[in-house]
MDTraj code that builds the backbone (N, CA, C; nanometers):
import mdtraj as md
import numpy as np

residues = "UNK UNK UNK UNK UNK UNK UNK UNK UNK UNK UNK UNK UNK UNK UNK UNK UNK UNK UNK UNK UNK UNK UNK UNK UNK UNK UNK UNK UNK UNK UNK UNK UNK UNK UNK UNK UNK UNK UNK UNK UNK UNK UNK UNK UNK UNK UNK UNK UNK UNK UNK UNK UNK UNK UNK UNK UNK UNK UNK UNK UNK UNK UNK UNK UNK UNK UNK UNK UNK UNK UNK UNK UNK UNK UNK UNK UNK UNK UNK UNK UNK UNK UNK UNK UNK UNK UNK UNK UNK UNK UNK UNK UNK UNK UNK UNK UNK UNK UNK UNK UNK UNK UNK UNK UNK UNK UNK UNK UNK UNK UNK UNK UNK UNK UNK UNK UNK UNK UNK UNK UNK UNK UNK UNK UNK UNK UNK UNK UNK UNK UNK UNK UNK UNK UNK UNK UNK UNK UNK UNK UNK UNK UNK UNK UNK UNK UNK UNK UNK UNK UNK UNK UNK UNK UNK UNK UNK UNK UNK UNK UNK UNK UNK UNK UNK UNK UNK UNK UNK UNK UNK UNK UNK UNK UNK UNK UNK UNK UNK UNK".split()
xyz = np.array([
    [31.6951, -12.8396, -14.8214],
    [31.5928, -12.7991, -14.9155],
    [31.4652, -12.7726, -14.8374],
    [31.4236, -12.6383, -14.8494],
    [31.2664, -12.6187, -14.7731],
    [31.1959, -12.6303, -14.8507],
    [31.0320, -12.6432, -14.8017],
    [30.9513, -12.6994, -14.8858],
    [30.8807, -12.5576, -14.8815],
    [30.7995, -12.5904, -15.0193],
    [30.7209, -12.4496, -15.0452],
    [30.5969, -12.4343, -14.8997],
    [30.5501, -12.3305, -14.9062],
    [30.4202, -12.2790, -14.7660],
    [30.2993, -12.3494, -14.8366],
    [30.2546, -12.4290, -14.7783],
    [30.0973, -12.4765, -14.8244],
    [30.0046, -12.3930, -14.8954],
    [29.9766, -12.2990, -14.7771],
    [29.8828, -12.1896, -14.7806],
    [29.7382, -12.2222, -14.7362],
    [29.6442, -12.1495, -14.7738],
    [29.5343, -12.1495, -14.7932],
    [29.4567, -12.2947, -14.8462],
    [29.3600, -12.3729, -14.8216],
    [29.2990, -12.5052, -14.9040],
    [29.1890, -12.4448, -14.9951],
    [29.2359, -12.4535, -15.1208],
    [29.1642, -12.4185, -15.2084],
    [29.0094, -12.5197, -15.2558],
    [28.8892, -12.4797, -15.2829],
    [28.8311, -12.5729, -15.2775],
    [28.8235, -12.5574, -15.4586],
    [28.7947, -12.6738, -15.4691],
    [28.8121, -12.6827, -15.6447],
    [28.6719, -12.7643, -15.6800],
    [28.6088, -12.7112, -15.8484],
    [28.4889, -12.7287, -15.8415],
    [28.5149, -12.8447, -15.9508],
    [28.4153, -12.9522, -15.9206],
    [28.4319, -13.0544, -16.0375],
    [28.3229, -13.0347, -16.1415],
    [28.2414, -12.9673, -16.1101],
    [28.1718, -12.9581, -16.2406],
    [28.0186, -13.0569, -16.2267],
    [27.9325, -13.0350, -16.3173],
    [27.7880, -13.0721, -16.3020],
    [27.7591, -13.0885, -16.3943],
    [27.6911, -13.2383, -16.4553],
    [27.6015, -13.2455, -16.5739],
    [27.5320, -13.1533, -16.6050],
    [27.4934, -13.1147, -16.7136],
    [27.3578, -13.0278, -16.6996],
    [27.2796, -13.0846, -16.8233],
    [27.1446, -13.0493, -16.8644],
    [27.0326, -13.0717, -17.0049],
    [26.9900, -12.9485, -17.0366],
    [27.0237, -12.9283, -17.1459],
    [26.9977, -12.8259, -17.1916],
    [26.8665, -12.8429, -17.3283],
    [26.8220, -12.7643, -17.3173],
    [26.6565, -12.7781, -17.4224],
    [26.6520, -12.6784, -17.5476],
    [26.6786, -12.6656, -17.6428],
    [26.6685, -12.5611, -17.7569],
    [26.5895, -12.5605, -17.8267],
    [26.5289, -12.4865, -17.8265],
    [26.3942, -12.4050, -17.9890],
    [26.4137, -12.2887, -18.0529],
    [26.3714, -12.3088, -18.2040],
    [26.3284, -12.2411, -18.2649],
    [26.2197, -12.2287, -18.3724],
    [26.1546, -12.1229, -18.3450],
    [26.0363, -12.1468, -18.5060],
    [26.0686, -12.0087, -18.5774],
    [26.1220, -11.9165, -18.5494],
    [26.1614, -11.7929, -18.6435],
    [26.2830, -11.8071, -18.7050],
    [26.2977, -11.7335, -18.8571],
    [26.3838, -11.7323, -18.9315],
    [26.4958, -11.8541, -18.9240],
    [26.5661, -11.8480, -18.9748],
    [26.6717, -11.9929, -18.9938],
    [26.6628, -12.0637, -18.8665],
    [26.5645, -12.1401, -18.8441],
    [26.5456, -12.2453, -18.7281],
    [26.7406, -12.2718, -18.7197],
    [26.7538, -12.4110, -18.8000],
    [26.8367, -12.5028, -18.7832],
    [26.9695, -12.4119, -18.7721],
    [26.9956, -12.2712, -18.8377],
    [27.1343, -12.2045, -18.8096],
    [27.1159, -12.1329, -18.6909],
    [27.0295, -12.0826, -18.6385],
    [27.0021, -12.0309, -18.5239],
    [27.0157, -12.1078, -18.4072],
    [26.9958, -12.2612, -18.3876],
    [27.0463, -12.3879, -18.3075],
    [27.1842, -12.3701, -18.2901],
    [27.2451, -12.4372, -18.4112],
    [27.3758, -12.4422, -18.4129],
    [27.4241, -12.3317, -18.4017],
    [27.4114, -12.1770, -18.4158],
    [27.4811, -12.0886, -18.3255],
    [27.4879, -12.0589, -18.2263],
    [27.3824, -12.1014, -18.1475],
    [27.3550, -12.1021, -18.0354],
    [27.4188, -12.2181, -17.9434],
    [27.4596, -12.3051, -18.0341],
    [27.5472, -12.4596, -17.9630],
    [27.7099, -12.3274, -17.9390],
    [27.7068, -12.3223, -18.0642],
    [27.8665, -12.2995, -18.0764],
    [27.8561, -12.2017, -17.9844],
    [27.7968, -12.0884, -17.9699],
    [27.8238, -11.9533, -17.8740],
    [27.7962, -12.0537, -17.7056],
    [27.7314, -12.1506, -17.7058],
    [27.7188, -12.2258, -17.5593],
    [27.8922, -12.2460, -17.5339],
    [27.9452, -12.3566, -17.6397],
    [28.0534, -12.3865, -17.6716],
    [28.1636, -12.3158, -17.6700],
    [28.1883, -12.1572, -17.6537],
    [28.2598, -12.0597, -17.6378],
    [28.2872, -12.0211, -17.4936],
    [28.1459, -12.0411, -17.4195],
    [28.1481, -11.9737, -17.2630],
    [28.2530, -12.0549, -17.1615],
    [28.2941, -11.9777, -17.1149],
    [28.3877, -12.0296, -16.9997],
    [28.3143, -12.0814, -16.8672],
    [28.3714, -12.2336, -16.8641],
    [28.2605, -12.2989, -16.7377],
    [28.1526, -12.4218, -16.7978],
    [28.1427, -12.4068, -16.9862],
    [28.1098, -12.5130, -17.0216],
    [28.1478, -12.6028, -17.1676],
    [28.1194, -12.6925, -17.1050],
    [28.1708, -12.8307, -17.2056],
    [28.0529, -12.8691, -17.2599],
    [27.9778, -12.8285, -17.3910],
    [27.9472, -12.9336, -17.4617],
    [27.9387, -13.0031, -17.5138],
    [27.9082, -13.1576, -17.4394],
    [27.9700, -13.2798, -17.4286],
    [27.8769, -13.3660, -17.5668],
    [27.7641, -13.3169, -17.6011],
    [27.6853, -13.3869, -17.7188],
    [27.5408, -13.3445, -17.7524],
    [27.5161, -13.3063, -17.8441],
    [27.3921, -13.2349, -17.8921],
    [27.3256, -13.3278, -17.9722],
    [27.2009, -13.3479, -17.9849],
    [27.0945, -13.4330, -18.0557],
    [27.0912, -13.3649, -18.1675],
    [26.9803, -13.4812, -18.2532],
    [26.9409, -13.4060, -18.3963],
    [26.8265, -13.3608, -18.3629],
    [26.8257, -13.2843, -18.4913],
    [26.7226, -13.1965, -18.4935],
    [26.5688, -13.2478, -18.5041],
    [26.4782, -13.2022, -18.4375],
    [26.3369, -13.2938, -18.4096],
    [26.2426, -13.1484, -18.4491],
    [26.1302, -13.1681, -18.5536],
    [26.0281, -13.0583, -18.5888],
    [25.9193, -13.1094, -18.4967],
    [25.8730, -12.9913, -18.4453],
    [25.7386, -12.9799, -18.3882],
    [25.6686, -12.9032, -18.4175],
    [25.5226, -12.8954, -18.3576],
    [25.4384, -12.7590, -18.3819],
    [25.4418, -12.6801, -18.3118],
    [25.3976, -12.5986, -18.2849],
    [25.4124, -12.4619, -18.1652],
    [25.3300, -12.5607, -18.0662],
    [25.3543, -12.5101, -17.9340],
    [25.2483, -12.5243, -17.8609],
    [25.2620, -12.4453, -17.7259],
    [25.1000, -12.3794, -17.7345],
    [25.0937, -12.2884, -17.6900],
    [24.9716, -12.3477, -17.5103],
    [25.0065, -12.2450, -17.4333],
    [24.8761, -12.2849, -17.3086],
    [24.7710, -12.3432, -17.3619],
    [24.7167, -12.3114, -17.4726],
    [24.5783, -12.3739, -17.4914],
    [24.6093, -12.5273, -17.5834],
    [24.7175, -12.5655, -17.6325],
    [24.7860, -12.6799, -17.6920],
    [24.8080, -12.6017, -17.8277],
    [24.8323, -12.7115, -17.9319],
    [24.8940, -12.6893, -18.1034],
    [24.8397, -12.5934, -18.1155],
    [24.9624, -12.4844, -18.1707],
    [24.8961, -12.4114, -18.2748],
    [24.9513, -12.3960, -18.4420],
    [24.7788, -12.4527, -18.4685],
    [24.9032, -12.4873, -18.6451],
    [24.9278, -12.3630, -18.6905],
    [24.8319, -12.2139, -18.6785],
    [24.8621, -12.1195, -18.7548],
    [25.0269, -12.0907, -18.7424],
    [25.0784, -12.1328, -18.6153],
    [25.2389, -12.0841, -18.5904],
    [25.3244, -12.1434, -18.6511],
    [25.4416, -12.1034, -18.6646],
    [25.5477, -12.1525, -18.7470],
    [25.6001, -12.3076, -18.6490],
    [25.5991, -12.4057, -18.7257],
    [25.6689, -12.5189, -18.6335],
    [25.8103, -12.4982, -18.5929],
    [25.8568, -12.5406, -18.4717],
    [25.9814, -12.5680, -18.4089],
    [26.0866, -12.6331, -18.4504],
    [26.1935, -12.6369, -18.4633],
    [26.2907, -12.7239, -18.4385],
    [26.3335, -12.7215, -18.3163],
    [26.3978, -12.8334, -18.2345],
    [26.4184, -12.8615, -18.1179],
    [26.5618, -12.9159, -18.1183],
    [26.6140, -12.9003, -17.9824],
    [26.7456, -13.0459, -18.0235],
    [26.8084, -12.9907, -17.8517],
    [26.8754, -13.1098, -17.8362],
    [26.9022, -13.1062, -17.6769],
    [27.0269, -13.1073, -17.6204],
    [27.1175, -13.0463, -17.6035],
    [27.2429, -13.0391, -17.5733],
    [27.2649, -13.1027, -17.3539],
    [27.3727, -13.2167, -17.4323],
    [27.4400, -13.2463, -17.2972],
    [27.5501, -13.1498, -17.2514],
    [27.5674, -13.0873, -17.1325],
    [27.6712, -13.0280, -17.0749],
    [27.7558, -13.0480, -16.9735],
    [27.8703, -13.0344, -16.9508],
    [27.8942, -13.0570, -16.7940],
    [27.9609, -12.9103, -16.7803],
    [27.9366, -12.8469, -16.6544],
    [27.9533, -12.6839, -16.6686],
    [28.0431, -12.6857, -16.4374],
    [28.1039, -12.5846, -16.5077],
    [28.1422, -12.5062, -16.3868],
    [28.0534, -12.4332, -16.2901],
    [27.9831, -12.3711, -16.3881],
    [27.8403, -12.2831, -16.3736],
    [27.7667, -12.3355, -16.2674],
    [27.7173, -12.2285, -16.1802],
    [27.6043, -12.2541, -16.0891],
    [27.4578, -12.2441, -16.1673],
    [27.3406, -12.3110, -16.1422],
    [27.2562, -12.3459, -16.2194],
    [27.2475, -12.2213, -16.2484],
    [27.2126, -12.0736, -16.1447],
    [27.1668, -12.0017, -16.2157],
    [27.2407, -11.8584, -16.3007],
    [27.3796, -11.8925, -16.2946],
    [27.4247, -11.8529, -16.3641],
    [27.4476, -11.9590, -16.4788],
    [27.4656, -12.0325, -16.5429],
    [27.4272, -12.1187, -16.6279],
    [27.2773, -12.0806, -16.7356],
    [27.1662, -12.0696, -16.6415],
    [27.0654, -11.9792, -16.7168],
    [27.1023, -11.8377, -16.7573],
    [27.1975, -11.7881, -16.7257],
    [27.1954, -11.6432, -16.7098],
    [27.2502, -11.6445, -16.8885],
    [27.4003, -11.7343, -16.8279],
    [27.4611, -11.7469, -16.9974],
    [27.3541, -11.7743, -17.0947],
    [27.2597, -11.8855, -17.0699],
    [27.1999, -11.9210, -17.1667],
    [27.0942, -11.8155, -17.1932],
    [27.0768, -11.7333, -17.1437],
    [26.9971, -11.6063, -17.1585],
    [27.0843, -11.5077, -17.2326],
    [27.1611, -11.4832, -17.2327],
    [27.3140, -11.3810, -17.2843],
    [27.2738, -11.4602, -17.4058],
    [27.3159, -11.5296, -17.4491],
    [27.3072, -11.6148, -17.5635],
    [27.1778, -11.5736, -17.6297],
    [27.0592, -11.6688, -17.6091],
    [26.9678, -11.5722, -17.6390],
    [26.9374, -11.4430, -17.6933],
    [27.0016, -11.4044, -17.5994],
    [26.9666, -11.2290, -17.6693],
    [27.0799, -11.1765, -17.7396],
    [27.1988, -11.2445, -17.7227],
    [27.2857, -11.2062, -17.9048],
    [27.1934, -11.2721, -17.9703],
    [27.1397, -11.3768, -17.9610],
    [27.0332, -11.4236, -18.1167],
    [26.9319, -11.3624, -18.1680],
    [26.9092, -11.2276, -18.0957],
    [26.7639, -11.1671, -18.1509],
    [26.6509, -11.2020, -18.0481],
    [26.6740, -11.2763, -17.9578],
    [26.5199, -11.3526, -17.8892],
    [26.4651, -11.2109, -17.8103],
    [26.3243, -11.2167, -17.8492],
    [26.2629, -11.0901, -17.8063],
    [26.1699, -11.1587, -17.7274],
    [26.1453, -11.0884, -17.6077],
    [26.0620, -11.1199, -17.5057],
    [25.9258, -11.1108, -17.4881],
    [25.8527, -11.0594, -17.5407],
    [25.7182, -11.0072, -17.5685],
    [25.5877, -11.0672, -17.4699],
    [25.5777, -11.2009, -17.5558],
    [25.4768, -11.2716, -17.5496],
    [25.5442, -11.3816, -17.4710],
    [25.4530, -11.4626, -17.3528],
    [25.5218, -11.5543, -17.2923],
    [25.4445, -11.6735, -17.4110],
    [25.5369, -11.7671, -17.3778],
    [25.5004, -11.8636, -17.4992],
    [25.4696, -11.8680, -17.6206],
    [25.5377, -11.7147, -17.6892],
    [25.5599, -11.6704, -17.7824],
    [25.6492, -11.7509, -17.9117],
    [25.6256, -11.6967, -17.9930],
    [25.6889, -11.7315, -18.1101],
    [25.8480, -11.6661, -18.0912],
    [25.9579, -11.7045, -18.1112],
    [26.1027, -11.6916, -18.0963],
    [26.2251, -11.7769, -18.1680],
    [26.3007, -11.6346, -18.2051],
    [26.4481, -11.7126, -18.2947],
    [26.5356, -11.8173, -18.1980],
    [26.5311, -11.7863, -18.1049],
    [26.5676, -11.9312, -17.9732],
    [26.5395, -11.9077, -17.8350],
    [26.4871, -12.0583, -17.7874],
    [26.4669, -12.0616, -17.6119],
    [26.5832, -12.1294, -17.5997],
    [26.6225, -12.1277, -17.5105],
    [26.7609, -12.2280, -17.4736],
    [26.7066, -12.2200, -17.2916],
    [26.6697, -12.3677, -17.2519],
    [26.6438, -12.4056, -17.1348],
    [26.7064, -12.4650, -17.0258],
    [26.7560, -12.4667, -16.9043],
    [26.8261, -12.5496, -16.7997],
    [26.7430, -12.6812, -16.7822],
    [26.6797, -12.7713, -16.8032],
    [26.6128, -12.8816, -16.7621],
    [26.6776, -12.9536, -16.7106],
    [26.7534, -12.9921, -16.6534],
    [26.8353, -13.0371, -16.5680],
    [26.9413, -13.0095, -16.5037],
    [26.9824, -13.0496, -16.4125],
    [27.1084, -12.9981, -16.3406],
    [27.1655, -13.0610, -16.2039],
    [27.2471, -13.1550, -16.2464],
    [27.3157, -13.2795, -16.1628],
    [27.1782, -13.3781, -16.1072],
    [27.0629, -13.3864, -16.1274],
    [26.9871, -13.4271, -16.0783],
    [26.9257, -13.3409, -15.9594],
    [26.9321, -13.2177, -15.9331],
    [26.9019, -13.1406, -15.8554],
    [26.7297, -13.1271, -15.8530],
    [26.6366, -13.0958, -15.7378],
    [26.4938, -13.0994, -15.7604],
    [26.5265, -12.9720, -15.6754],
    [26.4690, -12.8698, -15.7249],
    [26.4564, -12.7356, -15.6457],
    [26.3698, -12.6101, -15.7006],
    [26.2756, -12.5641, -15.6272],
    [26.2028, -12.4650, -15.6571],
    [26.2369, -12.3341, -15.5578],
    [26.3421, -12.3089, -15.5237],
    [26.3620, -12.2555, -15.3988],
    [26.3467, -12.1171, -15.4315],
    [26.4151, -12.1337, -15.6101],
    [26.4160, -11.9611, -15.6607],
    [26.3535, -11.9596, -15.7847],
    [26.2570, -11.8755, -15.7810],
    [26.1798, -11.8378, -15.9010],
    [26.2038, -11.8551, -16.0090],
    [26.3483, -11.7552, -16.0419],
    [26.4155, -11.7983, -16.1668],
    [26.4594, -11.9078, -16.2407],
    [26.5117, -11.9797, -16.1510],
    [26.4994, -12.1640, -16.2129],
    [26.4278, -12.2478, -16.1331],
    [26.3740, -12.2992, -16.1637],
    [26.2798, -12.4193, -16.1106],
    [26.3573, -12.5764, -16.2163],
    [26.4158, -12.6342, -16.0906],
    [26.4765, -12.7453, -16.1430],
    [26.3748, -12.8803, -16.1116],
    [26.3972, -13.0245, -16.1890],
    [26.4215, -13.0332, -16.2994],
    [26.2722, -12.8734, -16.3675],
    [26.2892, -12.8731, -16.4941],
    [26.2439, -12.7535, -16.5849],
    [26.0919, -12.8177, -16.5564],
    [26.0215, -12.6737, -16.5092],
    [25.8743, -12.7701, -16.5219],
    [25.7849, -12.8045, -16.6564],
    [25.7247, -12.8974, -16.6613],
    [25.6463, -12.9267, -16.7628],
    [25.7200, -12.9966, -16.8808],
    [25.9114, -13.0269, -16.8231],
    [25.9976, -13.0913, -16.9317],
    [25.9345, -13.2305, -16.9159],
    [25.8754, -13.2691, -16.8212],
    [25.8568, -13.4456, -16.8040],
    [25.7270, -13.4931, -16.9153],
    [25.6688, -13.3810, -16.9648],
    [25.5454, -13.3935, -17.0597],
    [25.5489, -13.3511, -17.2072],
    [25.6648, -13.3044, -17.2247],
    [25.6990, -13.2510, -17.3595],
    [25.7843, -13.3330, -17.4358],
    [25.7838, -13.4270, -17.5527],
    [25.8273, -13.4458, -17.6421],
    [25.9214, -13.3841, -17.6828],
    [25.9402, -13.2937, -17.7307],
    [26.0032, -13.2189, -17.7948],
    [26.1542, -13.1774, -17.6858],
    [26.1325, -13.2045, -17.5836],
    [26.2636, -13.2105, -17.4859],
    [26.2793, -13.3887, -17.5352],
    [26.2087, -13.4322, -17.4699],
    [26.2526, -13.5713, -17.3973],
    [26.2500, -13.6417, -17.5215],
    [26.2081, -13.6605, -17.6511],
    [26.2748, -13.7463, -17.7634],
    [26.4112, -13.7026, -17.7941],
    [26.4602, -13.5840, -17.7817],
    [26.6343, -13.5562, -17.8506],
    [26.6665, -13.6220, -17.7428],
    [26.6387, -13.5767, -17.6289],
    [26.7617, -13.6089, -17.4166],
    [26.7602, -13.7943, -17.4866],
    [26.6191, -13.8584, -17.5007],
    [26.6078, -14.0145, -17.5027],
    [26.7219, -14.0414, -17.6223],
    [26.7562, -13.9582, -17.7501],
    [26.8448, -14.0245, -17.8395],
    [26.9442, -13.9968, -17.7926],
    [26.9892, -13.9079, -17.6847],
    [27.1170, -13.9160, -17.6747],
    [27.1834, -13.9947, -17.5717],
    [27.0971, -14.0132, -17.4847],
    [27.1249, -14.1051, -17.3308],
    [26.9677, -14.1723, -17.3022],
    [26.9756, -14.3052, -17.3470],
    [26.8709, -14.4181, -17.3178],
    [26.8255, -14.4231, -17.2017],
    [26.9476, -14.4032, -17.1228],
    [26.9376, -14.4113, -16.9987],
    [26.9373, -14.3359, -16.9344],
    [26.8944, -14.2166, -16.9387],
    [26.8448, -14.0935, -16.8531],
    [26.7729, -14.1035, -16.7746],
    [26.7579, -14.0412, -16.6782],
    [26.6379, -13.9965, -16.5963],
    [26.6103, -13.8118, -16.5253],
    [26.4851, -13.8470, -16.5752],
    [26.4439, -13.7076, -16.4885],
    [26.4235, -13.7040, -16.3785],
    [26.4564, -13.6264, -16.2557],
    [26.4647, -13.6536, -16.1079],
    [26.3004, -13.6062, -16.0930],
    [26.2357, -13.7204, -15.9960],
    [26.1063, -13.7142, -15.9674],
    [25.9852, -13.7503, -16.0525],
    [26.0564, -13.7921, -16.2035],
    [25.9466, -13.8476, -16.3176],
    [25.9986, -13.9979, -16.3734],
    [26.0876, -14.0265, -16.3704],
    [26.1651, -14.1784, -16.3902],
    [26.2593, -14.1244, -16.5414],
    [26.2726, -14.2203, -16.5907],
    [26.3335, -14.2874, -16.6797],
    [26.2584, -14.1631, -16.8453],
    [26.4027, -14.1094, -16.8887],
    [26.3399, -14.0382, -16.9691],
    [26.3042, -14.0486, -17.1354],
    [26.3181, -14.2061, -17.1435],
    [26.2736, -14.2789, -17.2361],
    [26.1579, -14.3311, -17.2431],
    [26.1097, -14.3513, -17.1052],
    [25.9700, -14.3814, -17.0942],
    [25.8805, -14.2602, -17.0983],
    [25.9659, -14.1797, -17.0564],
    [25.8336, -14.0588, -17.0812],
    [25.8040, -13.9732, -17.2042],
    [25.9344, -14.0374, -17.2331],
    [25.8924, -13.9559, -17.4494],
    [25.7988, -14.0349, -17.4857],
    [25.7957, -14.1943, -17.4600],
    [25.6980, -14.2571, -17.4638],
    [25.5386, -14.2558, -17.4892],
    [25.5411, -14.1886, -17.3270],
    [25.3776, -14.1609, -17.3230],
    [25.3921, -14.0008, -17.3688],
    [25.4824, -13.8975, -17.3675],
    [25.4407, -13.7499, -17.4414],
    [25.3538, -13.7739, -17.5589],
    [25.2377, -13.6773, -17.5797],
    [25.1793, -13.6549, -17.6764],
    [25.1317, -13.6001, -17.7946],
    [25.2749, -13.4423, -17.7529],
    [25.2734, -13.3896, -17.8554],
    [25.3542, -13.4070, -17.9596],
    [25.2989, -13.4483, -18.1211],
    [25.4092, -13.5184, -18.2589],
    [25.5479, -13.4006, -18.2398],
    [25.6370, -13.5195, -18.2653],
    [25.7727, -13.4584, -18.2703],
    [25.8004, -13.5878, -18.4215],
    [25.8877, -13.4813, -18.4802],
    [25.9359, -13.6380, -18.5564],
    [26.1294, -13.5358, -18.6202],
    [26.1535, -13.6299, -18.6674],
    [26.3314, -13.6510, -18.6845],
    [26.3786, -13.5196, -18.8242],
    [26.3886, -13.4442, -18.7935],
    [26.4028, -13.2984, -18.9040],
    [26.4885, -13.3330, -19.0200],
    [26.4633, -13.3560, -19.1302],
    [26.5751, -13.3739, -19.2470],
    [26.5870, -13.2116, -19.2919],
    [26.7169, -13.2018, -19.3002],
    [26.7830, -13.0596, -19.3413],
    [26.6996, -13.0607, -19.5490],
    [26.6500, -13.0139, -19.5702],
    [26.5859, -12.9905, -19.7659],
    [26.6369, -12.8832, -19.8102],
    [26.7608, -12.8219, -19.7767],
    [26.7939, -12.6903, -19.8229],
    [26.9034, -12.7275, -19.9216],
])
top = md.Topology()
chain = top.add_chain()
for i, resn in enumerate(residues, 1):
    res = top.add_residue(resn, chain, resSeq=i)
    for name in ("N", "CA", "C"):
        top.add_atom(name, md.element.get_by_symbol(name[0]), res)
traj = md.Trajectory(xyz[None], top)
């Protein structure tokens, strides 16, 4: 009996946590989330492993709150993905723009952001396009209260513990009841 040819050593990928960040303040906030879970949930390369509830905020813009804007819903999806970070953004950009998200205004009003804020614990600014961990996620509420309900024990690489830092965040987030 011969044995089969080895061949080639294939290298095989195990895969990478990732944090993912979602908003919306245009038209059906909360169905626009959840399509945006499920179309995450479709792509080849990722597993989403657990999504938070839904958390309302206000807009906030460079200059801080803006009440005239429509408030946010937020909510934070755990992943573990095949995906290289920045193809990972790329999907989550594809996504995006089946949802309508129009580019216009930076820090604009939009039917969904869908963000990389994490990624295996990686700290890297090397490429423009992603800047890991997500900057300015270590100060925002509205990330770090859903990431804190879903894993206590998180951490953001280079800010600690991401329960403590929903903590001190200052902009109101509070727990979205569906009234429809």
């Amino acid at each position: 009996m011969s044995a089969a040819p080895i061949g080639k050593p294939v290298r095989m990928r195990v895969g990478e946590h990732a944090v993912l960040a979602l908003g919306s303040n245009l038209g059906d906030r909360a169905g626009t989330i959840h399509a945006a879970v499920d179309a995450l949930r479709a792509e080849p390369g990722i597993d989403v492993r657990a999504v938070s509830p839904l958390y309302e905020t206000p807009a906030l813009k460079p200059e801080g709150i803006d009440e005239e804007a429509p408030a946010y819903l937020n909510a934070v999806a755990l992943v573990h993905t095949l995906l290289e970070p920045l193809a990972l953004l790329e999907v989550a950009n594809a996504v995006e723009d089946r949802l309508g998200r129009v580019r216009e205004e930076h820090w604009g009003d939009r039917t969904i952001d869908i963000d990389v804020v994490d990624y295996g614990g990686i700290v890297s600014d090397d490429d423009p396009r992603i800047v890991l961990p997500h900057p300015r996620a270590h100060e925002r509420a509205f990330v770090l209260v859903p990431w804190a309900s879903l894993d206590p024990e998180a951490q953001l690489p280079g800010y600690g513990a991401v329960a403590d830092l929903a903590a001190r965040a200052t902009d109101p987030v509070r727990l979205w009841e569906d009234r429809s």
